[in-house]
N, C-alpha and C positions, 0 to 999 in steps of 0.2 A: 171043401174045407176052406174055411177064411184065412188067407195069407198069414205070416205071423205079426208082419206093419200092424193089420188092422188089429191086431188082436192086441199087440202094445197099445195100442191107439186106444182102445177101447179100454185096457185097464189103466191106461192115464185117466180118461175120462170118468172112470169109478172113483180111482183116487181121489181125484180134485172133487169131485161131490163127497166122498165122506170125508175129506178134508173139509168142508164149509159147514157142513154136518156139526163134524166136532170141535171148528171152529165158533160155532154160532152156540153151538152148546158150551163150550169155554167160556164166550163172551157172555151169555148170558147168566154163565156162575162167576166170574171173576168181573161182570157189568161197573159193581158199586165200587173195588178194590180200581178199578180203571180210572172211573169220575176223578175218585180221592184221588191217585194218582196224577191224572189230570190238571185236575186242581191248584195241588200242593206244586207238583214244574210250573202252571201259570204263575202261581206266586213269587217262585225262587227264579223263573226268568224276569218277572219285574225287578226283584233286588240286584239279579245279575246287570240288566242293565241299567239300573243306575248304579252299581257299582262300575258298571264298563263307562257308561259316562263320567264319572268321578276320575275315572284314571286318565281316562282321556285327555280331559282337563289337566290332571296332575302334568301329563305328557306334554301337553303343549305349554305347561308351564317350565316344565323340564326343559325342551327345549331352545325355551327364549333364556331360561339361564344358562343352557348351554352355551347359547351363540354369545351370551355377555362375558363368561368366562373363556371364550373363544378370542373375544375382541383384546378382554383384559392381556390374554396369554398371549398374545401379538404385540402392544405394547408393552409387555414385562421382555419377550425377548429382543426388540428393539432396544429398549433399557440395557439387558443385560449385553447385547452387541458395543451399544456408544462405554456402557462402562470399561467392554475389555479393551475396547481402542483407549478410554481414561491409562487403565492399566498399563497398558502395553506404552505410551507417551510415560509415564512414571517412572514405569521402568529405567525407558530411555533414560528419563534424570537424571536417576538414582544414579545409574552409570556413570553421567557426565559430573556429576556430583561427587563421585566416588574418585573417578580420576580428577577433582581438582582440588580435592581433600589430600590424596596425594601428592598430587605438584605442592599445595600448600604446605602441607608439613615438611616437604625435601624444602621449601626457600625456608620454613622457619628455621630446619636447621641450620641453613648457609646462613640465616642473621645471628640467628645467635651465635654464632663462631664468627659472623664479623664482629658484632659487638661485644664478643669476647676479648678482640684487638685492638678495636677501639677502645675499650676499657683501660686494654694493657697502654695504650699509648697515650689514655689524659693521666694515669697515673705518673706517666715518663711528664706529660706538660707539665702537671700538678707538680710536680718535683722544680721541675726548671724550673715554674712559674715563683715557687720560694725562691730559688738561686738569687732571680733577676729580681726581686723584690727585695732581696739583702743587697742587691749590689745600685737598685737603684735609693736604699738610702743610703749610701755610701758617697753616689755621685750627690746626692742631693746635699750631702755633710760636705762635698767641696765644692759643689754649685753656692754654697752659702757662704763659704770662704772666697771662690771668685766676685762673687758679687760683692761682698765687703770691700775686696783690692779694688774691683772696678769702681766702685762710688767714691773711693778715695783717690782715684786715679782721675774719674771724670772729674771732683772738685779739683782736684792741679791743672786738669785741665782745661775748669772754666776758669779757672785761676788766672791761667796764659793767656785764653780768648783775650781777658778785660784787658789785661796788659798791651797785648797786641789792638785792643779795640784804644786803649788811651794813645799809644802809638800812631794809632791811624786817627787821631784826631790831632794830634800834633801835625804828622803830614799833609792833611785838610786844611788846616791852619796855615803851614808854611806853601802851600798849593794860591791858597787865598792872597797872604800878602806879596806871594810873585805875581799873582793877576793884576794886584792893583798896581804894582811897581810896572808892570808889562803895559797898563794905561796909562800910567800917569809918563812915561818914558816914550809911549810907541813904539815899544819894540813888539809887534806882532811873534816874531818868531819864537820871542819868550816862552808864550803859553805852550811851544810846542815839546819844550823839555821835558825829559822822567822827571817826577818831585819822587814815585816809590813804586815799587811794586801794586797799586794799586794800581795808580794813576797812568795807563796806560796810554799813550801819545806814539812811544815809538815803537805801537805793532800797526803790523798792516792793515788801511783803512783809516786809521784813528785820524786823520787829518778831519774829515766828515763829520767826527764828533761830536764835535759842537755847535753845527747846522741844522743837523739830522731832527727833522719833525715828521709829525703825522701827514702820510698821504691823502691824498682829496681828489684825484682822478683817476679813471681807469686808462694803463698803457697802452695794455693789449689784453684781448679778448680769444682765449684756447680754446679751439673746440678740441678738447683731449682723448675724451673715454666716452665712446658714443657707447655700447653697451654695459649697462648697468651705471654708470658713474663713476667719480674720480673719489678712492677713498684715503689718499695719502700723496704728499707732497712735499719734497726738500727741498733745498738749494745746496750748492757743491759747495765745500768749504773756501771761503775768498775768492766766488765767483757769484757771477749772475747766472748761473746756467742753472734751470730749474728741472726736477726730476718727479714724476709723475707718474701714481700706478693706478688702476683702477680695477673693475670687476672683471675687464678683457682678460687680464693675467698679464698686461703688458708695462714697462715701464718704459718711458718714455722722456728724453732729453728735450729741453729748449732752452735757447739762447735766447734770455729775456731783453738782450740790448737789442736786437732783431726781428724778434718773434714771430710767429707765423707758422713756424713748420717744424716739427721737434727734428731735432740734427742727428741720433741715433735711438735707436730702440733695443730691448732686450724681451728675449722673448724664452718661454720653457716652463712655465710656473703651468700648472694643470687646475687651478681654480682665481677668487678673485682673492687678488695683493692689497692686504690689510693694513700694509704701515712699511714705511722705506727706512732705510740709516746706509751712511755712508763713513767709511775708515776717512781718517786722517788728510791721508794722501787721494782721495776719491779715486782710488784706483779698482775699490771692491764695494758692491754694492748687494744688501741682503734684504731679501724682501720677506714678511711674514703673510702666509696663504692662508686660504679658507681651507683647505685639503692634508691640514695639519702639518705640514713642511715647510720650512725655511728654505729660502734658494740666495744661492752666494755668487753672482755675476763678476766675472773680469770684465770692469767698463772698458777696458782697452779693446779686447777681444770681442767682446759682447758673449762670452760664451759661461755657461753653468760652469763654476769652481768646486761646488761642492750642496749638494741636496741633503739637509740635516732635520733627520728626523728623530721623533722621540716624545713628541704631541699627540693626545689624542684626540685633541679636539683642535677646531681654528684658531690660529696663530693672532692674533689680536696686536703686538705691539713688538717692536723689537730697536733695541738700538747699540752702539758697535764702540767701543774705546781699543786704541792701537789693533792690537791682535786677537781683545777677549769681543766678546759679544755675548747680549742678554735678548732672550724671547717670554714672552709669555702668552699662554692659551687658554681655553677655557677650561680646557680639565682642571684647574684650580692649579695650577703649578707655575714655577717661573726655572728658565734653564738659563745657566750659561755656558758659553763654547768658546774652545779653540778656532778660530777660524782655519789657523793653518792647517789641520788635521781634519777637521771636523768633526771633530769630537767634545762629549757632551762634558763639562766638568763638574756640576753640580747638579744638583734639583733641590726647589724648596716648594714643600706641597703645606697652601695653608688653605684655611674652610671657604675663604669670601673669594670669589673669580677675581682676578684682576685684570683691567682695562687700558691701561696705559704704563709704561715704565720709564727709566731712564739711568744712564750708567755715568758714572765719576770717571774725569777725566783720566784718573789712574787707575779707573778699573777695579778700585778694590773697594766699592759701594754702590747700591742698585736702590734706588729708591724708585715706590711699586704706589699705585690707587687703587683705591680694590671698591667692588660694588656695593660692600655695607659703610662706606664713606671715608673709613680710616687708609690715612698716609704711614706707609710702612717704609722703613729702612734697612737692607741686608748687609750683609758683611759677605764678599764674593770669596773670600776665601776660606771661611768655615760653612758658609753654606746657611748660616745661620741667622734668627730676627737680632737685628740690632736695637732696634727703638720705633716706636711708632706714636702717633697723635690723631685726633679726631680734628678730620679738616672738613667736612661735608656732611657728614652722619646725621638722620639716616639715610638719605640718597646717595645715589650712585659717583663718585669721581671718574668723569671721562678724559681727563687730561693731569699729564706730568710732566713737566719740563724744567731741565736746570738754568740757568743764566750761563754765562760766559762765563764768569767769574767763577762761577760754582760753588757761591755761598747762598743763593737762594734759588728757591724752588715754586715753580707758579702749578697751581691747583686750578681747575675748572669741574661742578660737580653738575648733577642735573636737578640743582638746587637754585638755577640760574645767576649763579655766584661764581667769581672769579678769586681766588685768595694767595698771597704772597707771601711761604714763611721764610724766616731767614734757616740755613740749615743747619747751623752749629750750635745755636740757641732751642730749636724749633718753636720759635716766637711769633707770633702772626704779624706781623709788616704790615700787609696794605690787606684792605677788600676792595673788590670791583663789581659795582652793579649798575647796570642801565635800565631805561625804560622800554619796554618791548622789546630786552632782551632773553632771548630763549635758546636752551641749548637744545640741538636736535636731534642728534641720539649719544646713546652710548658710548658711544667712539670720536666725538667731536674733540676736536684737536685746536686748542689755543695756545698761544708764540709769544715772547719776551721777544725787545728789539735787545739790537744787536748793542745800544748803549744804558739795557735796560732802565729806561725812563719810560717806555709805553710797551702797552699791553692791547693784542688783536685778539678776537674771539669773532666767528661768523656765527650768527645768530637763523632762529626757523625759519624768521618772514626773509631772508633772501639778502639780508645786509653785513654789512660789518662794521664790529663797535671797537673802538679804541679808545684808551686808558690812561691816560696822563696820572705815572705811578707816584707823582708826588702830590700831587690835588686829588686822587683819588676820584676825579672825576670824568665824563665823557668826552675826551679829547676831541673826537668826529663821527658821524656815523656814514660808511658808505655805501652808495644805494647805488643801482642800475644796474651794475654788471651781471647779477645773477636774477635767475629766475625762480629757482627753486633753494632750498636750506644748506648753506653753506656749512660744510663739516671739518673743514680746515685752515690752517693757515697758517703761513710760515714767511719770515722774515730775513732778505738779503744780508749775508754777512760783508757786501762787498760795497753794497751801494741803499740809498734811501727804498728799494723795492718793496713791495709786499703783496705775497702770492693768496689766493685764496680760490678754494674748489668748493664744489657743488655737487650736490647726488646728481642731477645730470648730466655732469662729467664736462662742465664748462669749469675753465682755469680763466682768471683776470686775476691781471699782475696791474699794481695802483702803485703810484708816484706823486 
């Protein structure tokens, strides 16, 4: 009997032939339903693929948009990154903004409670400011009354002048026919009598009177002020001893009947000494600085009396009667002092700088040059303008000085003009002009002699011009001694002398 494998085997192998059997008999019934079939997928796989190509395309179109709205989306949050650092810096701002909105409104309201105060206190000036406005018409309803009394009081007392001027020409007169009687007799010692208060013969010196001419050589030749220059110069009262200060800070004595070597020095002033005066008895000696201080030397001692300040600018001019004294600086002011104290007793504050000054024998008058040209006259004991005139205007006045006598007053402006008023009248007397004469600054300092008949002034080119104040014209002009712009010059009260300095700080004294 065959195994049972084989017999499986064998009925597989039945199977599978009547399977092709009725396979083939299938195929041959359902042949045409196949083709169709066939057919109809060949078609529908055509359209598939070109619909699969179609998409394909779609797809790779797809994905190049992709990648563009990829690129975009990387740039948008780059964008939106930089804007929240925008943000986030704004913020900050906002912050710092917010706190000084704050701080702002806390100071608005400290102003406006200041100027709530300040309100309250123009209403308090507004008030005074009426008070002082009734009271200065008040003063000005007796400022109109004073000056009514004054103008009646100055006519009585031009009144006087004339009387006292026909006076003194009576004494001129009776002066004249004793001269002649003094010739025609030979009695020299005639001419030496008082005829009047005028005619001074018996003060000291006065013998020389009537000798006394313009010098014409140099005596002696100072080398003074080797740094910066010599810018001020006196002589001692009825001496020859001559006093010198310059940029050093030093002042400095010489015996001009000897000369050669100054005989004392003072020293302490901490910039440069702008103008000397010396008291009475030359016993005090006050120097005005660049360093806005006044210094008040014991010439005995040589030692600082007193350091008097009250300037705010440099000391420019200063000069001294008994015990008062007058300075003036550029702060536009003029003081006067106590010497003995050191103390200040007045100020007069007016608009135009003043350059030079000078004080009345009794101290109870200042008369001042000021830079816009005008001669002004103070009253030292109210403090106040007495009268003034146009002596230079509009250039500067760099020099004032009284005479001896103390009825006239010599101007020098940088109008290269020299002018002589009388001071009681304030009449203009003389003018003085030369040829290539120039004043050299500001501060140039020209001298009445001692019998005022001549007038010294050092001129730019290095000379000095002198004045015959009755001819009004150039007495001499002296040349050599200096090298550079003579700025001062001052005249012996003792003997025919006459000093004169240089910004190079060279002194020549001429005879």
């Amino acid at each position: 009997m065959p195994v049972p494998e084989e017999r499986a085997a064998a009925a597989i192998a039945q199977a599978c032939v009547a399977l092709r059997r009725r396979k083939a008999v299938e195929e041959g019934a359902h042949g045409s339903l196949v083709a169709a079939l066939d057919r109809a997928l060949t078609n529908q796989g055509t359209e598939i693929q070109e619909k699969m190509e179609s998409l394909q395309q779609e797809l790779s179109q797809s994905y190049k948009t992709q990648a563009h709205v990829s690129e975009q989306l990387v740039v948008e949050m780059q964008t939106a990154q930089a804007l929240r650092a925008q943000l986030a810096e704004k913020d900050a701002l906002v912050l710092e903004i917010q706190h000084e909105l704050s701080s702002a409104r806390a100071r608005i309201s400290q102003l406006e409670k200041d100027f709530e105060a300040k309100e309250n206190a123009v209403l308090v000036l507004v008030e005074e400011l009426t008070q002082l406005k009734l009271r200065v018409k008040e003063l000005e309803s007796s400022l109109q009354a004073i000056e009514a009394e004054n103008n009646m009081l100055v006519d009585r007392w031009m009144t006087q002048k004339m009387q006292d001027a026909d006076r003194l020409n009576e004494a001129n007169a009776m002066y004249a026919d004793m001269m002649e009687r003094c010739k025609i007799n030979s009695l020299a010692e005639l001419a030496k009598l008082q005829v009047d208060g005028i005619v001074r013969h018996s003060e000291a010196g006065a013998e020389s009177y009537m000798t006394l001419g313009a010098p014409s050589k140099v005596r002696h030749t100072l080398r003074a002020h080797d740094k910066g220059g010599c810018a001020a110069i006196i002589f001692e009262h009825s001496s020859d001893t001559l006093l010198t200060a310059g940029h050093d800070g030093i002042v400095k004595f010489w015996d001009t009947q000897r000369g050669g070597t100054p005989t004392k020095t003072l020293t302490g002033a901490l910039g440069s000494l702008l103008d000397l005066a010396l008291t009475p008895e030359n016993n005090m000696v006050l120097g005005g600085c660049s360093d806005h201080k006044l210094y008040l030397w014991d010439s005995r001692s040589g030692r600082v009396k007193h350091v008097l300040t009250g300037h705010t600018e440099k000391v420019t001019s200063v000069d001294i009667s008994n015990a008062r004294a007058a300075s003036t600086a550029s702060d536009r002011t003029i003081k006067t002092w106590d010497l003995q104290t050191g103390y200040s007793l007045h100020t007069m504050i007016f608009h135009s700088n003043c350059n030079s000054l000078c004080i009345s024998s009794d101290g109870s008058a200042i008369c001042s040059g000021h830079t816009d040209g005008i001669l002004r006259f103070w009253d030292t004991r109210t403090g106040k303008l007495a009268k003034e005139l146009t002596a230079h205007e509009p250039q500067a006045i760099t020099s004032v000085s009284l005479s001896r006598s103390g009825l006239t007053v010599l101007t020098s402006g940088k109008d290269n003009v020299l002018k002589l008023f009388d001071v009681r009248s304030l009449e203009l007397k003389a003018t003085f002009r030369g040829p290539g004469y120039t004043v050299a600054t500001s501060l140039s300092r020209s001298c009445l002699s001692r019998d005022e008949n001549y007038v010294a002034a050092g001129s730019g080119d290095g000379s000095v011009c002198i004045w015959n104040r009755r001819s009004w014209e150039v007495e001499s002009v002296l040349k050599g001694g200096h090298g550079s712009a003579v700025v001062a010059c001052a005249w012996s009260p003792a003997s025919k002398s006459l000093a004169s300095a240089d910004r190079n700080g060279v002194v020549c004294v001429w005879e």
